[in-house]
N, CA, C and O atoms as a GROMACS GRO file, in nm:
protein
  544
    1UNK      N    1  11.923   9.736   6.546
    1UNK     CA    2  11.913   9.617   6.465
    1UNK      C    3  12.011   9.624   6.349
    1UNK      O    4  12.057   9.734   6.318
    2UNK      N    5  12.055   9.489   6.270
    2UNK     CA    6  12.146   9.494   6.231
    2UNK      C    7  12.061   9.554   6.072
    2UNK      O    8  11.960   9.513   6.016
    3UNK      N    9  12.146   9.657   6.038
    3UNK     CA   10  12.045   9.743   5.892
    3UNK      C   11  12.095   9.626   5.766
    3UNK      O   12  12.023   9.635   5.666
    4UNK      N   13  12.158   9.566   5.760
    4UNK     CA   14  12.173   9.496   5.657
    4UNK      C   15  12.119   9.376   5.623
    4UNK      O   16  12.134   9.314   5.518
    5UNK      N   17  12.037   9.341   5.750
    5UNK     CA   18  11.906   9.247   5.717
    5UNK      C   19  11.757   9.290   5.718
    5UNK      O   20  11.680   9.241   5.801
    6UNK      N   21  11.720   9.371   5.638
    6UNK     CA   22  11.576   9.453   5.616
    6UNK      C   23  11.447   9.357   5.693
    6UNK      O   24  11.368   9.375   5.786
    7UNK      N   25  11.486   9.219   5.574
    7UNK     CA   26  11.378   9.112   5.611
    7UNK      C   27  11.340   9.071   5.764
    7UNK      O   28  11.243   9.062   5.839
    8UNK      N   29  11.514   9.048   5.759
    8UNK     CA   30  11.515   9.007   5.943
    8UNK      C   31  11.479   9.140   6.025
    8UNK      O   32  11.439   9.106   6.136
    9UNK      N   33  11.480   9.246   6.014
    9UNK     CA   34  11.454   9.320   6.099
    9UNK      C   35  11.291   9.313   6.111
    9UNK      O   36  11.239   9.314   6.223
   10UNK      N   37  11.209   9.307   5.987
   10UNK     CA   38  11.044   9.297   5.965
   10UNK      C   39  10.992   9.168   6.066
   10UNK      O   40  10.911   9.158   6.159
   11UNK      N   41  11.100   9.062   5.983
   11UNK     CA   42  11.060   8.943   6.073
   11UNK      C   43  11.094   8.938   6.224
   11UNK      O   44  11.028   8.854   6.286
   12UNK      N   45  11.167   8.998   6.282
   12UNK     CA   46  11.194   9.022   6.392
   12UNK      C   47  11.109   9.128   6.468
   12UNK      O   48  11.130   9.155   6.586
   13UNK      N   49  11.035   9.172   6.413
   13UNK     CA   50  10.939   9.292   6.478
   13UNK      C   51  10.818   9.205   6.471
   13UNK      O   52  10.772   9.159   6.575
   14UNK      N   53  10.772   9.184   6.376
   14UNK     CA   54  10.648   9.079   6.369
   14UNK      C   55  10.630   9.017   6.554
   14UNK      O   56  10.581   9.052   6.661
   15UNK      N   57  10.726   8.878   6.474
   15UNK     CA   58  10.731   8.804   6.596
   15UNK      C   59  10.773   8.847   6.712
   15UNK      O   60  10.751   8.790   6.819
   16UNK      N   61  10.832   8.944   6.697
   16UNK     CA   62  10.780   9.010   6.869
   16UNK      C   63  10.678   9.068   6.930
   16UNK      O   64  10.659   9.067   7.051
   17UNK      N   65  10.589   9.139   6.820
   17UNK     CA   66  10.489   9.143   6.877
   17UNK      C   67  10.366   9.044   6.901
   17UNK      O   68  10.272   9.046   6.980
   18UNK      N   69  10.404   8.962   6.807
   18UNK     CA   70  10.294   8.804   6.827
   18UNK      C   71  10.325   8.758   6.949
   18UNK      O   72  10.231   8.720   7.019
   19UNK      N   73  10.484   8.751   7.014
   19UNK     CA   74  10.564   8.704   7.152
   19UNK      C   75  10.437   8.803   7.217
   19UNK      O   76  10.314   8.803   7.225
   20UNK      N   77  10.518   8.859   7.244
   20UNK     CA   78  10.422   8.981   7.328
   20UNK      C   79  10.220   8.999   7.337
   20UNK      O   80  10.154   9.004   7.441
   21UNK      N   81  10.182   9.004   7.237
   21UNK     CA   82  10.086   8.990   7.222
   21UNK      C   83   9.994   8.875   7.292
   21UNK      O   84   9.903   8.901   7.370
   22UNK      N   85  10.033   8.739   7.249
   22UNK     CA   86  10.007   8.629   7.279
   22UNK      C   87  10.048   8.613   7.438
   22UNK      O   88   9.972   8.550   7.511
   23UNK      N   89  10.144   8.660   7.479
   23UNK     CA   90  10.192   8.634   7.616
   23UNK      C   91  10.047   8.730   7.701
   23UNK      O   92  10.006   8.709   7.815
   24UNK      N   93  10.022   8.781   7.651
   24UNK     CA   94   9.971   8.928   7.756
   24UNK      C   95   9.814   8.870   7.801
   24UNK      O   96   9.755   8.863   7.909
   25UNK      N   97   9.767   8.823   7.613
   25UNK     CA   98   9.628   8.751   7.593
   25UNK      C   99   9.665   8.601   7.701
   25UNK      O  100   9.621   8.574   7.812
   26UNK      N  101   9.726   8.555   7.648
   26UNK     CA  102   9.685   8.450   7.751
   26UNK      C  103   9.688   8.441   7.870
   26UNK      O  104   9.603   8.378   7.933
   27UNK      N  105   9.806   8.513   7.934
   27UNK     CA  106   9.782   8.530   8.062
   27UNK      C  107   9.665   8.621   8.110
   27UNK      O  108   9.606   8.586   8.212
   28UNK      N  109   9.632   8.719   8.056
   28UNK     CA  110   9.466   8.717   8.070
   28UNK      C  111   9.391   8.665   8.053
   28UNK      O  112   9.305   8.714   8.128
   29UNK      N  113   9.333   8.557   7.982
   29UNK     CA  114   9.271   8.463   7.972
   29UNK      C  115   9.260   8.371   8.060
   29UNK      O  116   9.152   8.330   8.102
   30UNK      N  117   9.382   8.324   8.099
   30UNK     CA  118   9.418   8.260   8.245
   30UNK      C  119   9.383   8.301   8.359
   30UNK      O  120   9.301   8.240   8.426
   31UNK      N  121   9.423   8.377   8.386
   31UNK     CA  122   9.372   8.455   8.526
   31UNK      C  123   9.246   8.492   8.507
   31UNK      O  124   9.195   8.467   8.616
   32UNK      N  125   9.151   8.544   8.428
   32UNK     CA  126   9.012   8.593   8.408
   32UNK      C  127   8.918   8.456   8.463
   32UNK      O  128   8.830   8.455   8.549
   33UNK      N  129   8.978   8.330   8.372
   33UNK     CA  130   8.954   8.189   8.405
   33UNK      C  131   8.946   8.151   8.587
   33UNK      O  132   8.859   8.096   8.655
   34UNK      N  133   9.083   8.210   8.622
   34UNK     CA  134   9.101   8.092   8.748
   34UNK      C  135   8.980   8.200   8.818
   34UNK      O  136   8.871   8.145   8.838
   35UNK      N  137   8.990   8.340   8.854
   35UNK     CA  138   8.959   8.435   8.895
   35UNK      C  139   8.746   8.412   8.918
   35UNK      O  140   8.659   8.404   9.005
   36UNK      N  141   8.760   8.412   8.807
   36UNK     CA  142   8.616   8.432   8.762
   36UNK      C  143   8.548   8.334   8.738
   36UNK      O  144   8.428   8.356   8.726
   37UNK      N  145   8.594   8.196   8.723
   37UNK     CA  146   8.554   8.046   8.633
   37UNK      C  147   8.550   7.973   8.785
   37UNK      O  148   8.553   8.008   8.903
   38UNK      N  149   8.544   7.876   8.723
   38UNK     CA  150   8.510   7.729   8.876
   38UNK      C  151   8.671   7.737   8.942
   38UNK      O  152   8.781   7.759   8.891
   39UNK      N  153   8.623   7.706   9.086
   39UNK     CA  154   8.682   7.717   9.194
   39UNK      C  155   8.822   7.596   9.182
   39UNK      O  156   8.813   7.490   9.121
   40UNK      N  157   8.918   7.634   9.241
   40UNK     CA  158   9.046   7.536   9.260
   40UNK      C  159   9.006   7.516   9.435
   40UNK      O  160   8.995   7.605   9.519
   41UNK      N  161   8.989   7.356   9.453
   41UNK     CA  162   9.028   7.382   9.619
   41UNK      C  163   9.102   7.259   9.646
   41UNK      O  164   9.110   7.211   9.759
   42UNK      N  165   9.171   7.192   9.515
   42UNK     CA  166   9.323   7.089   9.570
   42UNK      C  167   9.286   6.968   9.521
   42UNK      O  168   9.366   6.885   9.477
   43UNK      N  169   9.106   6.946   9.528
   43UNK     CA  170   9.160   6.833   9.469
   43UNK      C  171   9.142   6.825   9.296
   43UNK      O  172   9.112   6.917   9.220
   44UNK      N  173   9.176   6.657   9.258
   44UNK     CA  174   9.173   6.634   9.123
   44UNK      C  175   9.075   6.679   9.042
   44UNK      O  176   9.097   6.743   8.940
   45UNK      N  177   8.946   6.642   9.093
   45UNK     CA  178   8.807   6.678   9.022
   45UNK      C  179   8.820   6.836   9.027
   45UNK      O  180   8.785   6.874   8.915
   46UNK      N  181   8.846   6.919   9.086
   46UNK     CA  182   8.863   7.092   9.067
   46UNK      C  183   8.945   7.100   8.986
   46UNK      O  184   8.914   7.160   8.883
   47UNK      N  185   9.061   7.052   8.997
   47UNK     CA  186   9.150   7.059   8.883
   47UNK      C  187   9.116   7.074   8.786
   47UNK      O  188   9.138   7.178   8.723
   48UNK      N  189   9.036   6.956   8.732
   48UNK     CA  190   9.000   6.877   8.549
   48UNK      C  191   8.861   7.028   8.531
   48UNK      O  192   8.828   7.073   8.422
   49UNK      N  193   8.809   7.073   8.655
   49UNK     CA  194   8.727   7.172   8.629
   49UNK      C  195   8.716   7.313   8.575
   49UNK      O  196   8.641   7.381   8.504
   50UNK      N  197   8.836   7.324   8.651
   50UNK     CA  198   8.971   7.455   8.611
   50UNK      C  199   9.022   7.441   8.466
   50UNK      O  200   9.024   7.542   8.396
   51UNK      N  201   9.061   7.334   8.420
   51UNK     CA  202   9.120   7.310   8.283
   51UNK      C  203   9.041   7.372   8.235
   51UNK      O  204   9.059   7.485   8.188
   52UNK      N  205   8.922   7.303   8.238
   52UNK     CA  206   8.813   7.281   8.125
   52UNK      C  207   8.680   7.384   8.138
   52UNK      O  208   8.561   7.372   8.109
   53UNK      N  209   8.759   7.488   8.195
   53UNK     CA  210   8.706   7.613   8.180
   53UNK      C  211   8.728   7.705   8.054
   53UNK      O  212   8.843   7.738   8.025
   54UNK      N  213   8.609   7.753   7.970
   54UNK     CA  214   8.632   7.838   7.856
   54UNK      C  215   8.708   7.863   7.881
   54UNK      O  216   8.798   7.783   7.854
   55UNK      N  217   8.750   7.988   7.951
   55UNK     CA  218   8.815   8.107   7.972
   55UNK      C  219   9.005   8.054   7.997
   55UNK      O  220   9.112   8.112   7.977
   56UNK      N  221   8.973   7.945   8.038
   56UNK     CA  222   9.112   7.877   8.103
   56UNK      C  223   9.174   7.798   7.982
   56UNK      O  224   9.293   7.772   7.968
   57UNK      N  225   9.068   7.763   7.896
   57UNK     CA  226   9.155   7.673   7.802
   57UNK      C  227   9.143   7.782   7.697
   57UNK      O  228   9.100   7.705   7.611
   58UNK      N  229   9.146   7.885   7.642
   58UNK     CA  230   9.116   8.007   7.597
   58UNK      C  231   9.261   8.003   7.637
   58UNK      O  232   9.330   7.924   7.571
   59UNK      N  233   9.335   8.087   7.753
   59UNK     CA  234   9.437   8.145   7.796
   59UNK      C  235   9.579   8.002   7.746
   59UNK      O  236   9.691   8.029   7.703
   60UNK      N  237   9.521   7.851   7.773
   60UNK     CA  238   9.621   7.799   7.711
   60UNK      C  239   9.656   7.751   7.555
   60UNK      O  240   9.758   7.707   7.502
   61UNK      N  241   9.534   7.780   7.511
   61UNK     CA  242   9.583   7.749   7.375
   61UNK      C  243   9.609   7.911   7.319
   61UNK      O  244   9.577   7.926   7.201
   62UNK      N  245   9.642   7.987   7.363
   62UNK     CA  246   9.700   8.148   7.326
   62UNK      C  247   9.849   8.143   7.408
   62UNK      O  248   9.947   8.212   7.382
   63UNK      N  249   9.841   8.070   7.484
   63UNK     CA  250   9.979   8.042   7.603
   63UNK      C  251  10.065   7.954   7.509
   63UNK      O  252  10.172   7.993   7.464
   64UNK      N  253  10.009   7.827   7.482
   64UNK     CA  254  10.088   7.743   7.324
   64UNK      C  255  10.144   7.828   7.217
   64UNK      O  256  10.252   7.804   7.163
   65UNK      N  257  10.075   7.916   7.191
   65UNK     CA  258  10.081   7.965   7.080
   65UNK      C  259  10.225   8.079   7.102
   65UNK      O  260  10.316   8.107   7.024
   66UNK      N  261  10.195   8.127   7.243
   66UNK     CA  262  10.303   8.199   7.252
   66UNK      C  263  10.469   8.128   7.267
   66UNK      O  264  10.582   8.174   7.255
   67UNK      N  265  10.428   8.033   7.291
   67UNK     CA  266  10.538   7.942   7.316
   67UNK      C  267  10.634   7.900   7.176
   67UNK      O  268  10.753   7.905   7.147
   68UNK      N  269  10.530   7.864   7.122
   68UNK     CA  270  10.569   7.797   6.942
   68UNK      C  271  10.630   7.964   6.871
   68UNK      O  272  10.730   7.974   6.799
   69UNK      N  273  10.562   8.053   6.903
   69UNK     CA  274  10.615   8.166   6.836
   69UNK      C  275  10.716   8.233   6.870
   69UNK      O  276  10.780   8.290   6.782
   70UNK      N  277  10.755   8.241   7.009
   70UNK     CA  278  10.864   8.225   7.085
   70UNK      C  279  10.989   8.163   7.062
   70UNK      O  280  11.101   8.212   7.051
   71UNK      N  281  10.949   8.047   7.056
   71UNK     CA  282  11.050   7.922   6.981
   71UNK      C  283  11.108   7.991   6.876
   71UNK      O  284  11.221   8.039   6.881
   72UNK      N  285  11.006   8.002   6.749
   72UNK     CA  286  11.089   8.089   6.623
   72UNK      C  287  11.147   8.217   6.644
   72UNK      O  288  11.263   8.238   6.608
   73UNK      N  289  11.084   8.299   6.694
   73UNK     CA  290  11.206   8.418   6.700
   73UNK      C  291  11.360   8.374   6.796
   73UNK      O  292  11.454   8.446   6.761
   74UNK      N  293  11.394   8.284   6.892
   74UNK     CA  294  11.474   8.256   6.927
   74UNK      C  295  11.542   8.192   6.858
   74UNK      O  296  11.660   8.176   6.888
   75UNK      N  297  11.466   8.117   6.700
   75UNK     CA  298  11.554   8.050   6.603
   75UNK      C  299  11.639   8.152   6.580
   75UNK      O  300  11.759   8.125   6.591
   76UNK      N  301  11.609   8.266   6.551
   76UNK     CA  302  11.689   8.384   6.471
   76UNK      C  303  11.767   8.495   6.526
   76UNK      O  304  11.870   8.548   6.484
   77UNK      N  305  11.659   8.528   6.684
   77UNK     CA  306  11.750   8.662   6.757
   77UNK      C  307  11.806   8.612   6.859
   77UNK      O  308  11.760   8.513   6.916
   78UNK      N  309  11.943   8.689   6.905
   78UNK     CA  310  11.953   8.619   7.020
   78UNK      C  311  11.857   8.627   7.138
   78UNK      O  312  11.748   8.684   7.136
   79UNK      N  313  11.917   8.556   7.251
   79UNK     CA  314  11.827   8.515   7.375
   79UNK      C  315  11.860   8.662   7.473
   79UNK      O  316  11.771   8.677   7.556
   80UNK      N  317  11.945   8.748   7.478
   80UNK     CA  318  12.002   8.831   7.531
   80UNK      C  319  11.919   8.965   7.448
   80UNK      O  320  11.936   9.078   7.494
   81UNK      N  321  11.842   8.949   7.341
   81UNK     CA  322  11.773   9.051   7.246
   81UNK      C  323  11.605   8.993   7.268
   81UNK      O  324  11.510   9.069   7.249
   82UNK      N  325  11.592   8.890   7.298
   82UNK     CA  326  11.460   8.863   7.290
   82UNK      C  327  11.407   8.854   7.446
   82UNK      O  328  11.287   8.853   7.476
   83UNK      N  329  11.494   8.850   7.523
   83UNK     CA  330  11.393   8.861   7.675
   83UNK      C  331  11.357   8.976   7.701
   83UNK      O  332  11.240   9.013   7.706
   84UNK      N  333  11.453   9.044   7.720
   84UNK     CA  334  11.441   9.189   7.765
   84UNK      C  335  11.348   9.304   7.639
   84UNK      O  336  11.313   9.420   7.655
   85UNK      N  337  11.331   9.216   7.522
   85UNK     CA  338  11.262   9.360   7.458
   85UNK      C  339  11.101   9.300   7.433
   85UNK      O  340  11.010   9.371   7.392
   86UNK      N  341  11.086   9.142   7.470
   86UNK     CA  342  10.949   9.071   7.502
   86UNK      C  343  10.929   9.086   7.647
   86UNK      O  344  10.888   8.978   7.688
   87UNK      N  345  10.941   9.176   7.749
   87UNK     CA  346  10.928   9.200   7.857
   87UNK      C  347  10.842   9.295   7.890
   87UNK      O  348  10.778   9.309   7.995
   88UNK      N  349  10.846   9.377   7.766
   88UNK     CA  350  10.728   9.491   7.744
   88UNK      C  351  10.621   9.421   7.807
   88UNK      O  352  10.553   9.484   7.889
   89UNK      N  353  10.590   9.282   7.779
   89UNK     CA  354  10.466   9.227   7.830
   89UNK      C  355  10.428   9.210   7.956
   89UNK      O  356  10.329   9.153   8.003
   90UNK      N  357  10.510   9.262   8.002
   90UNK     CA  358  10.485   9.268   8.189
   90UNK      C  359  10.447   9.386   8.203
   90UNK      O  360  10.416   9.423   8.317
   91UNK      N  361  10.440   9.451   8.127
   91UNK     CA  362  10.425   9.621   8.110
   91UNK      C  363  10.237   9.583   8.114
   91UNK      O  364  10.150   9.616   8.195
   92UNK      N  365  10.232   9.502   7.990
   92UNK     CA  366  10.114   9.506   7.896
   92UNK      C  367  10.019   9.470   8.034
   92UNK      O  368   9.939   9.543   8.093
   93UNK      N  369  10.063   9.320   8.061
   93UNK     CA  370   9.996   9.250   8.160
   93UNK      C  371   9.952   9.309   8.299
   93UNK      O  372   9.851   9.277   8.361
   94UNK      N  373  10.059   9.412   8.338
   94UNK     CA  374  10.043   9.542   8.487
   94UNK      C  375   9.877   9.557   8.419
   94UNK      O  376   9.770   9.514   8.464
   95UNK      N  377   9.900   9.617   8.323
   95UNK     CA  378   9.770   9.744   8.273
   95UNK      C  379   9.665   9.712   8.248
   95UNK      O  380   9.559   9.774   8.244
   96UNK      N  381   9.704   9.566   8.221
   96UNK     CA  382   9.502   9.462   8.155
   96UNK      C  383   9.503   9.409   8.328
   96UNK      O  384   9.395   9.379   8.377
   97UNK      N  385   9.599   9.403   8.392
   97UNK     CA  386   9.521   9.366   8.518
   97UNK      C  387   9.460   9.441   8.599
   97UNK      O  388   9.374   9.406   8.680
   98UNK      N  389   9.528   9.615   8.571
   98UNK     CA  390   9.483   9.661   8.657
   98UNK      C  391   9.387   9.751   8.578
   98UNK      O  392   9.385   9.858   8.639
   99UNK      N  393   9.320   9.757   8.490
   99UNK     CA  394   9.227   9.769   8.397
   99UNK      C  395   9.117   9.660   8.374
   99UNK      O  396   9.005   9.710   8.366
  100UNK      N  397   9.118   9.554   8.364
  100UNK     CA  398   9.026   9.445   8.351
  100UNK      C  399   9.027   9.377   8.483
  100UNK      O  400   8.932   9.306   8.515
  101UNK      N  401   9.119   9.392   8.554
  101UNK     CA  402   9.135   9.262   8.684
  101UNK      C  403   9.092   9.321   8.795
  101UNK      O  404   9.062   9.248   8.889
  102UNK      N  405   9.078   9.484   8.810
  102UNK     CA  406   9.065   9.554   8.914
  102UNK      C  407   9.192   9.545   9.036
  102UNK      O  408   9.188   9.574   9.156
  103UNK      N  409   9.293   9.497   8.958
  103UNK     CA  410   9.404   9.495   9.066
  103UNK      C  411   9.499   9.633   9.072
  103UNK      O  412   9.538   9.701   8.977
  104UNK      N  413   9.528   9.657   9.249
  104UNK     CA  414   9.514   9.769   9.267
  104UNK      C  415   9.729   9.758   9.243
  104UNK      O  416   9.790   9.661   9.286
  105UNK      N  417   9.778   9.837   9.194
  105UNK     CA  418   9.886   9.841   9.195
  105UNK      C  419   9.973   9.947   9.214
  105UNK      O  420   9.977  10.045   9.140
  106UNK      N  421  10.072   9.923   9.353
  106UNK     CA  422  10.161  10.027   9.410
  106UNK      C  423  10.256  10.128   9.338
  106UNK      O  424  10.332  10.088   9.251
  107UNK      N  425  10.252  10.225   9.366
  107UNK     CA  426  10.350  10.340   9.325
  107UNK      C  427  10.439  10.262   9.302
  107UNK      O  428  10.460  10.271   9.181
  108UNK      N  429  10.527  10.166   9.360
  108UNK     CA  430  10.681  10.166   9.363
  108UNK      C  431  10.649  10.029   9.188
  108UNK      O  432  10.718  10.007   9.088
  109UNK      N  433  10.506   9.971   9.238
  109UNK     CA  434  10.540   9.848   9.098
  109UNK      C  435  10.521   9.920   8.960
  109UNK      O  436  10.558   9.874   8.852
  110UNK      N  437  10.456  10.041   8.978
  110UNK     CA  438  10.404  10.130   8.855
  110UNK      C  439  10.567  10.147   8.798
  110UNK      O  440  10.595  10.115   8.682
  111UNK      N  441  10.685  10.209   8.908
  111UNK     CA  442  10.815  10.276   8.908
  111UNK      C  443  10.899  10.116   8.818
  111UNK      O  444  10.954  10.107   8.708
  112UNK      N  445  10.871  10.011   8.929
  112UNK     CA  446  10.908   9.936   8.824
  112UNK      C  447  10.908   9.894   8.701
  112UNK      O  448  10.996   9.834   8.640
  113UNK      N  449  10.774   9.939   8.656
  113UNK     CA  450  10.694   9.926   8.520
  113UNK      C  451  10.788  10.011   8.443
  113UNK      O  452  10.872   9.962   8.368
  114UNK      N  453  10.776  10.131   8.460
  114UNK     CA  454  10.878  10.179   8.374
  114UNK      C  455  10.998  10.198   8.348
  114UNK      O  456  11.039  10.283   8.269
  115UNK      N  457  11.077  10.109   8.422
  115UNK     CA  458  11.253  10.103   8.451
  115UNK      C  459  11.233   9.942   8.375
  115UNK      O  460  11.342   9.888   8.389
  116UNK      N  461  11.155   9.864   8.317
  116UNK     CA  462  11.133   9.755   8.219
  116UNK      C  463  11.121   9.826   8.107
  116UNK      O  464  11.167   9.780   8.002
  117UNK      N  465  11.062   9.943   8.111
  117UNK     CA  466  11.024  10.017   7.974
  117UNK      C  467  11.150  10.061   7.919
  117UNK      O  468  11.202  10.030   7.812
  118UNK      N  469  11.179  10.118   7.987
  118UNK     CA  470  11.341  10.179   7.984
  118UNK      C  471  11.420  10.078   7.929
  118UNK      O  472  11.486  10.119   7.834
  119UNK      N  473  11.439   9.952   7.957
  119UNK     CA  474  11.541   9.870   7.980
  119UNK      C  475  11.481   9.807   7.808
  119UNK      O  476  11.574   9.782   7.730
  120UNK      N  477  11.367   9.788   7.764
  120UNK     CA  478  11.292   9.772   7.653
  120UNK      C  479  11.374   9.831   7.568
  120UNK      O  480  11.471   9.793   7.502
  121UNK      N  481  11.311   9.945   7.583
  121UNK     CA  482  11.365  10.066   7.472
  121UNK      C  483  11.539  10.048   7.454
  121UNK      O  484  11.582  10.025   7.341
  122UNK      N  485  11.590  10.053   7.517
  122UNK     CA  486  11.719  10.027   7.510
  122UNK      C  487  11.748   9.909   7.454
  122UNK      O  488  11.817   9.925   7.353
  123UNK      N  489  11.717   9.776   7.483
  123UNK     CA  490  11.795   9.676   7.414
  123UNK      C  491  11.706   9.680   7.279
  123UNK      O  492  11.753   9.600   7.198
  124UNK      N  493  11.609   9.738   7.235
  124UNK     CA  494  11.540   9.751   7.111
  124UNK      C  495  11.633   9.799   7.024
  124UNK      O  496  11.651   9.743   6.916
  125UNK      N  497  11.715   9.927   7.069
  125UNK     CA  498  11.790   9.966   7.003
  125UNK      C  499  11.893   9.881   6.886
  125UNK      O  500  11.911   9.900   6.766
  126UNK      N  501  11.945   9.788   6.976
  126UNK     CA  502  12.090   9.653   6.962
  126UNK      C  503  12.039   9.578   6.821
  126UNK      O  504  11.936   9.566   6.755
  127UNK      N  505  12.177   9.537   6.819
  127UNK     CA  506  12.158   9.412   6.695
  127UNK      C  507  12.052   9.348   6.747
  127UNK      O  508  12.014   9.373   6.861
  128UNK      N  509  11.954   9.202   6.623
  128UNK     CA  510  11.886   9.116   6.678
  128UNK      C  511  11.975   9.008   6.721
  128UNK      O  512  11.942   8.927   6.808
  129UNK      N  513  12.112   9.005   6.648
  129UNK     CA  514  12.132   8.882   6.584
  129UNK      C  515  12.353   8.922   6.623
  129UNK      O  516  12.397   9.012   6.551
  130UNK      N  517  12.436   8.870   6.703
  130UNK     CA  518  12.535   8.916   6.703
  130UNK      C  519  12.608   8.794   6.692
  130UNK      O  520  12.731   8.806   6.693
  131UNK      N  521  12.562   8.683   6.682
  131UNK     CA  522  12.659   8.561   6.717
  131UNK      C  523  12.696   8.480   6.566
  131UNK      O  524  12.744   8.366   6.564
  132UNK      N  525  12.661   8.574   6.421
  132UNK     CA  526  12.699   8.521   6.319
  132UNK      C  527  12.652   8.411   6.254
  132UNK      O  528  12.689   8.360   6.148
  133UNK      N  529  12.545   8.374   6.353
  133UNK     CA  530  12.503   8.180   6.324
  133UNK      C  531  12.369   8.272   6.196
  133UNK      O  532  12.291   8.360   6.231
  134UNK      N  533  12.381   8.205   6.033
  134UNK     CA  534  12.302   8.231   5.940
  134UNK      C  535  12.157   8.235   5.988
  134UNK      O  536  12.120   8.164   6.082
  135UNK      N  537  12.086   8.309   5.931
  135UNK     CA  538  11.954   8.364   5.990
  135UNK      C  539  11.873   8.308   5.846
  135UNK      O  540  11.909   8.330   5.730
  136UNK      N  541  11.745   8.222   5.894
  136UNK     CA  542  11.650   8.159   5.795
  136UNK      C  543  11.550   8.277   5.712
  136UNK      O  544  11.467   8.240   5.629
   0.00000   0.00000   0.00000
């Protein structure tokens, strides 16, 4: 990160973990919902049932949230700094699924899990911010 913006570096850690955070919760929330909550079988009325499941509208208003918070750190870091080091959350999401979801997951996706970790750690390293455009 670039050391000569202290603030931006704080603010840039924050909101990545709110990115992250929020991404992981809601998509658990979501899936716990479709999984566990009233049935989808195509038509409209299942649909509006599915919405309007705790657990489902739980996962989208944490899903909004990740979105809007998302939005702001892309005000500031680049897009080339913020995918790959908010990706951790595929990490996060493997582990609450296969911890809370009972989903059984293969050697080779575990291998993938950590070649994201890898790839994390590394662009963590980098500037947030390389394209000069003033940072709020």
């Amino acid at each position: 990160m670039n050391s000569s913006a202290p603030g931006l570096q704080a603010k840039t850690r924050l909101f990545t973990c709110i990115v992250v955070l929020t991404n992981v919760l809601g998509n658990f929330a979501l899936s716990w919902g479709m999984k566990h909550g009233a049935v989808m079988d195509g038509s409209a009325i299942s649909f509006v049932r599915v919405v309007f499941d705790p657990w489902v509208l739980v996962g989208i208003a944490i899903l909004a949230g990740w979105v809007l918070s998302r939005m702001a750190l892309l005000s500031w870091a680049d897009l080339s700094y913020v995918i790959p080091v908010t990706s951790v959350g595929f990490v996060l999401n493997a582990i609450m699924g296969y911890l809370f979801l009972n989903e059984q997951i293969s050697p080779m996706r575990w291998l993938g899990t950590l070649f994201i970790v890898g790839g994390t750690v590394l662009v963590g390293l980098t500037s947030v911010n390389t394209t000069g455009v003033p940072t709020k």
